[in-house]
N, C-alpha and C positions, 0 to 999 in steps of 0.2 A: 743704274743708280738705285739704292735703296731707299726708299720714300718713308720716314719714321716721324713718329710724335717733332723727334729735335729739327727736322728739315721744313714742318710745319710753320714752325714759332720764330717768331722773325727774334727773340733774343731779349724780350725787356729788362733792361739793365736793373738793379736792385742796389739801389743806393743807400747807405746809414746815411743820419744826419748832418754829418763834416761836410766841411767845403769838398769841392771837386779837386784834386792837384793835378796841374798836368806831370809831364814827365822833365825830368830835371836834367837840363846840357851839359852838366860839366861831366867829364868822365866819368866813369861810374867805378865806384870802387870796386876792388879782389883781394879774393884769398884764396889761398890753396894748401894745402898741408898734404904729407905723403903720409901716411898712416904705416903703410908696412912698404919697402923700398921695393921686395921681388930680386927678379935676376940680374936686371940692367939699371942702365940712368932713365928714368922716368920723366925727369926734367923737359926735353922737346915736347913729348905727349902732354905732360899739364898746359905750358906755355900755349900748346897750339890748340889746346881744348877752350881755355880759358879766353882766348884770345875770339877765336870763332864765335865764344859765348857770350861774349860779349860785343860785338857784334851785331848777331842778331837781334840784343835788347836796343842798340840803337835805331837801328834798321826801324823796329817794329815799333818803337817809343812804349816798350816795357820796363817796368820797373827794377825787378831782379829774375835770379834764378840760382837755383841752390843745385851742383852735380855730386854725382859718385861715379868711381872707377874703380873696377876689380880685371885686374889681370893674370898674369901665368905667374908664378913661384910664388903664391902672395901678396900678389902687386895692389895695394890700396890706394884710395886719395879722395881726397874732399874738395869741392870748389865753392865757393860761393862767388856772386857774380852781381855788382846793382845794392838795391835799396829792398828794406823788408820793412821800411815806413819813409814813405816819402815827402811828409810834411816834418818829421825830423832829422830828415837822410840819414836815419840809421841804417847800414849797410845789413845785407843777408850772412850768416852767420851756420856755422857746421850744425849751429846744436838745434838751431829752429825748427819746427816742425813745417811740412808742406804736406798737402792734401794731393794723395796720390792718384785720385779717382779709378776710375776701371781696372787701375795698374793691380786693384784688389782683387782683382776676379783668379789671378791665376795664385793668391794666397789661399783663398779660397777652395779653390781645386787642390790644394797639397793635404787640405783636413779636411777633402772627402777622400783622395787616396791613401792619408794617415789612417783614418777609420776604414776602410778597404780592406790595410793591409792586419788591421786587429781582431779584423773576419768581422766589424760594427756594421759593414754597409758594403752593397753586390752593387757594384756600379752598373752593371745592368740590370737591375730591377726595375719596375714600375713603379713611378714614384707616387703616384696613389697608395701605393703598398708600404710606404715608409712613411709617410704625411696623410693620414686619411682625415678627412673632414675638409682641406682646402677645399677651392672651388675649382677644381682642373674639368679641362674637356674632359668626353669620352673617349675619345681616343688615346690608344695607349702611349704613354710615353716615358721613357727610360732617364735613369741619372744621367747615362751618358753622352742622349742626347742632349739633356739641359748644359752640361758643358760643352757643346762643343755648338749652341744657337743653330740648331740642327731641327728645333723643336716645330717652327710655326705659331711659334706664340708672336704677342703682339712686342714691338720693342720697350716702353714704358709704361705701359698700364697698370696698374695697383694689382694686388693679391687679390682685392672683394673691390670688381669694380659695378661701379652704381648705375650700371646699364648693363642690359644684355644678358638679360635675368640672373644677373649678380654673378655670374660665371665667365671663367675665362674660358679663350676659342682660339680657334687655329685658323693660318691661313693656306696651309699645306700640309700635305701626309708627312708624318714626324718621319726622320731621318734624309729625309731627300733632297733636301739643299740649304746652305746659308741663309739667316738673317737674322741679326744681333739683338737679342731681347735683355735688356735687364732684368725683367719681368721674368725668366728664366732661374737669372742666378738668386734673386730674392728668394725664389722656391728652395735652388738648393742650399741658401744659411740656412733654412726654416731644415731641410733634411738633416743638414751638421747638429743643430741644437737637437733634432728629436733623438739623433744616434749617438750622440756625446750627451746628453741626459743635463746639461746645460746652457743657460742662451751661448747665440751665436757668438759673442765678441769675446766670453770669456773661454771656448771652445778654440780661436783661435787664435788667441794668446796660450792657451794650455797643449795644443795639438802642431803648432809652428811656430808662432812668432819667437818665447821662450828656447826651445830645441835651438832654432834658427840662431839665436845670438842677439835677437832684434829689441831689448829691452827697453828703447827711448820709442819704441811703435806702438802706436794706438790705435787699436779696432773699430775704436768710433769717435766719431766728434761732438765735442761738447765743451758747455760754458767754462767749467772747471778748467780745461787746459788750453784756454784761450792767452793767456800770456805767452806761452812755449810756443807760437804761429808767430809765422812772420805774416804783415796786415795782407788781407788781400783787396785787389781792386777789381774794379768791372768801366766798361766804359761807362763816361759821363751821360752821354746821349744814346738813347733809342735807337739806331740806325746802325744798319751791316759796318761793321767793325773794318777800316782801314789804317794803316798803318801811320801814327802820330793824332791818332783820337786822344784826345782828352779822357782822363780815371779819378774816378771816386772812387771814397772806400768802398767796399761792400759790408753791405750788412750780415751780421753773425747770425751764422744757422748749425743751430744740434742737428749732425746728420746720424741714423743708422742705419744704413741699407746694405747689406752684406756685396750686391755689388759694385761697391763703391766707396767706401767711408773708411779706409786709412790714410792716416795721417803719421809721415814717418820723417826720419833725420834725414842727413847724406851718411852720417854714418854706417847708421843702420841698412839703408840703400847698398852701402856696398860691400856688406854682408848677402845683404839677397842678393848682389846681380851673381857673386862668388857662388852661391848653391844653384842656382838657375843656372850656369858655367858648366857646373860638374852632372847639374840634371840633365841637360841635354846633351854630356857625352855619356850618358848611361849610367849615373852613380845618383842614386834615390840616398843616399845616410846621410844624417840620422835620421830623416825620416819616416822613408819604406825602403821595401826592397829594388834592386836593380829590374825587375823584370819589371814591375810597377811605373819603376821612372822612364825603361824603355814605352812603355804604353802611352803613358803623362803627354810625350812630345812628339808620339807619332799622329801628326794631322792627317784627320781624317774625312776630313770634307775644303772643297777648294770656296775661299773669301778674300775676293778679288777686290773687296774693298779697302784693304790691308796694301795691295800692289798685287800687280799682273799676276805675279805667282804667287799670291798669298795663300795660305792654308790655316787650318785651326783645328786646335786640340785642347782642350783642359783648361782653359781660362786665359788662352794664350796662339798668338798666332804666328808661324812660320815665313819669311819674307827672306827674300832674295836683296843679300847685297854687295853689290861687283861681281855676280856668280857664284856668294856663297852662302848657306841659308842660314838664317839668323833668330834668333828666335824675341819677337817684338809684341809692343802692347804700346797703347796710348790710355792716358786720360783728365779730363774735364769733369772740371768742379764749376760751381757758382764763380767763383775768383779765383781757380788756380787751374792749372795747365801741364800736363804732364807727358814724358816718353820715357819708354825701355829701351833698350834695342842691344841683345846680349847675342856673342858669336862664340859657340862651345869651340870649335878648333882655333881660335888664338883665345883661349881661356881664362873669358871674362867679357865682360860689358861695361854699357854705360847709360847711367840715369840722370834726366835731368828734368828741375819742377819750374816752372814761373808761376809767382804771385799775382795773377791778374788774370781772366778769361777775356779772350780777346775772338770771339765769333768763334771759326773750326783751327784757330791756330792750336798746333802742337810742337815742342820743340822735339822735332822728331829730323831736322836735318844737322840738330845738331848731335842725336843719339848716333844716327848715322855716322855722320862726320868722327864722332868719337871711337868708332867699333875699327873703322879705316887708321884712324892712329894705333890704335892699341894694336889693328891686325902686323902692321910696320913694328910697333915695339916688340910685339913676339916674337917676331923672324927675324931681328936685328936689323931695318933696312933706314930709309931716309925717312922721314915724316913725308906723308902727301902735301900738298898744295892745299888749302880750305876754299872749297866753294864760293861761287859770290851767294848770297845771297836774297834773294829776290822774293820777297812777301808776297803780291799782288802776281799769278802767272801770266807771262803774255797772252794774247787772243790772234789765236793763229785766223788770217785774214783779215785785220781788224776793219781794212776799208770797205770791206763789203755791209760792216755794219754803220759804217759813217752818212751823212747826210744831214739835209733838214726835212726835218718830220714838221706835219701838221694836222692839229685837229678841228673840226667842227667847229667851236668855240672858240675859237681861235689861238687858241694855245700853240707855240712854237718850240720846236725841242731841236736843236743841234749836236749832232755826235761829232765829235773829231777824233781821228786816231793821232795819240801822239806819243811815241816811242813804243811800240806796240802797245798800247792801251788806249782803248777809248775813253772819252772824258764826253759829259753830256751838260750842254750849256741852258739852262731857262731863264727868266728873271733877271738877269744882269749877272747870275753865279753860276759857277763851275761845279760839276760833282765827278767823280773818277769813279768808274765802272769795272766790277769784276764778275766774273763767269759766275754761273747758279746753274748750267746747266747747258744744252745747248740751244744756243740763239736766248738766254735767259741770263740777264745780267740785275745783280743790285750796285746801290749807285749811294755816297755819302753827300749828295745833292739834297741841299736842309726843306725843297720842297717834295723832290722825287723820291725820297730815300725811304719813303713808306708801303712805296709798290716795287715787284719788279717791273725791267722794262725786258721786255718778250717780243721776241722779231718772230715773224711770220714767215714760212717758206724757206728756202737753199741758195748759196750765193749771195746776190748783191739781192738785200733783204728791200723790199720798198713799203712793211708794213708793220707797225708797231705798237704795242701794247704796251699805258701805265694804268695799271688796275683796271679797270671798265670802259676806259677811254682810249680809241685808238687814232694810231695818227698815220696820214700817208708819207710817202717821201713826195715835196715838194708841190704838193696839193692835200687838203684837206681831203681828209673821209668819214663821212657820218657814221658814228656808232650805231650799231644797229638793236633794237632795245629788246633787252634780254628775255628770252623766252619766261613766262610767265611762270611756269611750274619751279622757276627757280631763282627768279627776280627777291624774291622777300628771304633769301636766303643768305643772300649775299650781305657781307660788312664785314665788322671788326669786332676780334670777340676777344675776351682778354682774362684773365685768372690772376689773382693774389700769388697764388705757388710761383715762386719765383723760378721753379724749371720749367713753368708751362709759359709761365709770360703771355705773350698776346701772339693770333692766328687771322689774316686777313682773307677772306674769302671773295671772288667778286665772278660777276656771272659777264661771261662774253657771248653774245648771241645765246645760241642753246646747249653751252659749257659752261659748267661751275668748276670752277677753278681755287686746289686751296695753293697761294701765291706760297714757293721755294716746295711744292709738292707737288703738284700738276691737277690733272683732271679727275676727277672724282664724280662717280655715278651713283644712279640708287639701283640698291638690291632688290632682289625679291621680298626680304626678311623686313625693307623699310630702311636699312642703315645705307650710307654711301661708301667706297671701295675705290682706291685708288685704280685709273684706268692702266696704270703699267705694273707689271706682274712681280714688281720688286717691293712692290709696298701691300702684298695682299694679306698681311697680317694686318691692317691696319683697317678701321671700322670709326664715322661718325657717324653720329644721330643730329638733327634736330626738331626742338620741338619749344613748347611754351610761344605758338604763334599769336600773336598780337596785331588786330587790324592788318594782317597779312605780313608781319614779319617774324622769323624767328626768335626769340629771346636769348634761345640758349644751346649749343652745340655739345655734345658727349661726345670727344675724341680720344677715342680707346681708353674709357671709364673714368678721363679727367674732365672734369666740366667747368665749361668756358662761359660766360655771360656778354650782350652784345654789349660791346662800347658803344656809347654816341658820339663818336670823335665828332670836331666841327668844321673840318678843312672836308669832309667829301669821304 
C-alpha cells in the first residue's frame, strides 16, 4: 500500500454556506445523444451504459454523473445521468463542465511529447537543466522519470516547501520504482511553460487541447466559468464517506495545478477518449509522430496500485481488462470524481465524471463496465450482463473480527458481521465498517468515526485499537501509557487547505501512529518516516513544543496546527 499526504488526512469536508441537501429518491433523470452513429446500432451500448450509471448513483446516493463514448467507425455519444443541482433538481446536461482531476496528467504528457517532437524538450534531460532555480534534490532526475512517478519525490508537497531547508528530497534512487507524486507533474507544467515560452494553461490549450478539437476545455479553474460547472458536492459530515451520506455544496476553489485542473464537457471527453484510441494503437496525428506515440504508451515501470497488472507511462497507466490491456486513469477533485478507461483494439473508450467527492470513490466500475460494451459493439456480439454493484467490499473472514471488545474505562464496543460486513455497535448506535487496510477498519459510527479501529494479530483478532484506547475481547485491557518521547506528540492537527483537511496522530505504547498511514519513526535528520517502504517519500516534522506538546506538524511541507478537539 502506498502511504501519501491523501491516506494521511481523514477528508475534511469543505462546505459553502447553503443548507446540506441530501440525495433525491425519485429517479434520477437521463439523456443521451449519439453524436456520430459509427458502424452499428449503438442503441443496447447507451441503454446499458446509461442504465449501469445510473445505478451506481443510486447505489452510492450520488448526485449526478456526466459520460462520453468513442468507438470504432466514429462512434460518439454523450450521457448525462442525475442532478448537477440538487436543491433545484436540475439535471446534468452535455454541455456542463466537470473537473476532470489527474485525468489531466496524461494532457499534460501530450505537450511535453508535442514540444519533444519540435526538438523544444529531450524527454530525457535532467530537469534541472530545463527549470533551473526550482528547489529539486541533488539527485539527478529526468523528464521522463517525472512522467512516469518513477521519481521518488514526495506525493503532494509544494514546489518551495517551508521545511526541509526549503528543498525538495527523494525517498529512493530516481528510476527504480513507482510512487505517484503530484509534486512531479507540477514540475513538469513549470518545464511546458519554460519550453513553450508561455504559462502552462495557455501552452496547453495552444499545444493540444485546440489541435485535439477540445474547444469547450479549460486548463484551469476559475471564478469566471463558474456558471458552465455543474454544482459540486462533498459530504455533509466529517467522517469516512459511506454510501447514502448526506452532501453539501462545496465551496468554490480557483484551482491551477498543471496536475490536475481541467475542467472538460462529455463532448469534448469524447474527443479525447477518440485520440487516446488511435494513440495507443500507434498513431500520435496531429500531434506527434508515430514513433513518439509508440513511446507515449509503452509502460515502463509496474503500478500495482492501478490493478495487479497495472503499469504506467506518460501520464497514464496500463490495466488489464478480461485479459486485454487498456489504457486508464482516475481522478479526484474537492467535489468531483472521475474515470478513463480507453481499449485501443475495440477503438475507443469510455469517460465518466460525478459531481460530488465521496472518500476514494471513482467511477471506474463503470468505465470498466463501459469499455466491455463497446468491446461487444465492435465485434458485433450480445451486450454483457452489468455487474452488481457493490460500494462497500466485503471483509473476507469477517467473523474473526466480530466480538465484544472492552476497555479500561469501561467502554463497550460490539462488532457483528452482518452479510459480510461488520457493523460496530456503541452507545445505543450502529456504524458500518470498511477496510483501511489490513485488520484496519473506519467506521461511520457518529462517535467512532474519528478513529480507526485496528485489530491486533492473525485470525480470530482478541485485541483492538480506537485511537490510544485499546480494548480486549470480552475482558477489559489497560492501555498501557505511551512511551514518553512520544506522548506530546500525539492529537489532531488540522489545516484550512481544504486538500489537507485534518491528520489524527495517536501514540500506542511506544508507536506513533499517523491513523489511515501507519507507523511512523524518527530519523536521524529529526523528521519522522513511514515504517512501511511504500510511503518512504513521505517526511513529518514536529515542532513549536508547548508545556510538552507539539503545536505544529510539517507533513511533506504542508503545515498542520494542533486542534483541541473536546471529545478526546
Amino acid at each position: 500500500m502506498q502511504l501519501t499526504r491523501r491516506q494521511w488526512l481523514s477528508g475534511a469536508s469543505l462546505l459553502a454556506a447553503s443548507p446540506a441537501t441530501a440525495g433525491l429518491t425519485l429517479s434520477p433523470p437521463a439523456s443521451a445523444s449519439v453524436v456520430s452513429r459509427g458502424a452499428g446500432d449503438p442503441s443496447a451500448l447507451v441503454e446499458g451504459l446509461r442504465a449501469y450509471a445510473a445505478r451506481e448513483l443510486e447505489v452510492y446516493g450520488l448526485p449526478g454523473m456526466t459520460l462520453s463514448v468513442s468507438g470504432p467507425g466514429g462512434f460518439a455519444a454523450t450521457l448525462a445521468v442525475g442532478y448537477a443541482n440538487l436543491d433545484s433538481a436540475r439535471p446534468v446536461t452535455a454541455d456542463q463542465l466537470f473537473q476532470i482531476g489527474s485525468i489531466s496528467k496524461s494532457m499534460l504528457a501530450l505537450a511535453l511529447y508535442r514540444l519533444a517532437d519540435i526538438g523544444k524538450v529531450d524527454l530525457d534531460a535532467a530537469v534541472d537543466t530545463v527549470i533551473p532555480g526550482m528547489s529539486l534534490p541533488p539527485e539527478r532526475i529526468t523528464i521522463a522519470q517525472l512522467l512516469n512517478h518513477s521519481t521518488g519525490l514526495p506525493a503532494d508537497a509544494p514546489l518551495f516547501p517551508r521545511a526541509f531547508g526549503d528543498r525538495l528530497w527523494l525517498g529512493y534512487k530516481p528510476g527504480t520504482r513507482f510512487s505517484y507524486s503530484n509534486t512531479g507533474f507540477d514540475l513538469l507544467g513549470a518545464v511546458v511553460a519554460r519550453a513553450s515560452g508561455v504559462p502552462y494553461h495557455r501552452a496547453l490549450v495552444d499545444l493540444v487541447l485546440r489541435p485535439l478539437g477540445m474547444t469547450r476545455t479549460e486548463p484551469l479553474i476559475r471564478t469566471s466559468d463558474r456558471a458552465r460547472y455543474a454544482i459540486g458536492y462533498v459530504p455533509l459530515l466529517d467522517r469516512p464517506f459511506f454510501p447514502g451520506a448526506r452532501f453539501g455544496t462545496a465551496a468554490w476553489l480557483d484551482i491551477e495545478i498543471p496536475a490536475g485542473s481541467v475542467a472538460s464537457t462529455s463532448g469534448d471527453m469524447a474527443r479525447y477518449l477518440a485520440f487516446v484510441a488511435r494513440l495507443g494503437r500507434g498513431s500520435g496525428g496531429p500531434l506527434f509522430s508515430d514513433a513518439l506515440a509508440r513511446r507515449f504508451v509503452t509502460s515502463t515501470i509496474s503500478a500495482t496500485e492501478f490493478g495487479p497488472k497495472g503499469r504506467y507511462a506518460s501520464g497514464i497507466a496500463t490495466v488489464d481488462v478480461d485479459g486485454r490491456t487498456c489504457l486508464h486513469h482516475t481522478g479526484g477533485m474537492i467535489a468531483f470524481s472521475s474515470s478513463l478507461t480507453v481499449d485501443p483494439v475495440a477503438g475507443g473508450g469510455v469517460f465518466a465524471s460525478v459531481n460530488a467527492h465521496a472518500g476514494d470513490y471513482r467511477p471506474r466500475a463503470v468505465t470498466r463496465y463501459g469499455c466491455r460494451l463497446l468491446r461487444a459493439y465492435a465485434e458485433g456480439k450480445a451486450m454483457p450482463p452489468s455487474p452488481p454493484v457493490e460500494p462497500v467490499a466485503k471483509v473476507a473472514h469477517a467473523g474473526d473480527f466480530a466480538g465484544r471488545f472492552m476497555a479500561a474505562n469501561g467502554d463497550v464496543l460490539t462488532v457483528t458481521p452482518r452479510d459480510g460486513w461488520p457493523v460496530v455497535g456503541a452507545d445505543g448506535a450502529e456504524g458500518r465498517m470498511r477496510g483501511a487496510g489490513p485488520g484496519r477498519f473506519v467506521t461511520d459510527h457518529p462517535r467512532l468515526s474519528r478513529h480507526e479501529l485496528a485489530y491486533e494479530g492473525k485470525g480470530r483478532r482478541d485485541r483492538l485499537w480506537s485511537g490510544g484506547t485499546i480494548y480486549g475481547r470480552d475482558r477489559p485491557l489497560p492501555t498501557p501509557p505511551p512511551d514518553s518521547a512520544i506522548a506530546g506528540l500525539a492529537g489532531t492537527y488540522a489545516s484550512n487547505d481544504p486538500w489537507v483537511g485534518v491528520i489524527s496522530v495517536v501514540a500506542r505504547d511506544k508507536a506513533l501512529i499517523v491513523e489511515s498511514g501507519g507507523e511512523v519513526r524518527r530519523a536521524a535528520d529529526g523528521s519522522w518516516r513511514p515504517v512501511d517502504p511504500e510511503g518512504a517519500c513521505e517526511r513529518l516534522i514536529f515542532d513549536a513544543v508547548v508545556e510538552g506538546q507539539a503545536q505544529r506538524v510539517n507533513l511533506s511541507g504542508i503545515e498542520l496546527r494542533r486542534f483541541h478537539d473536546t471529545d478526546g
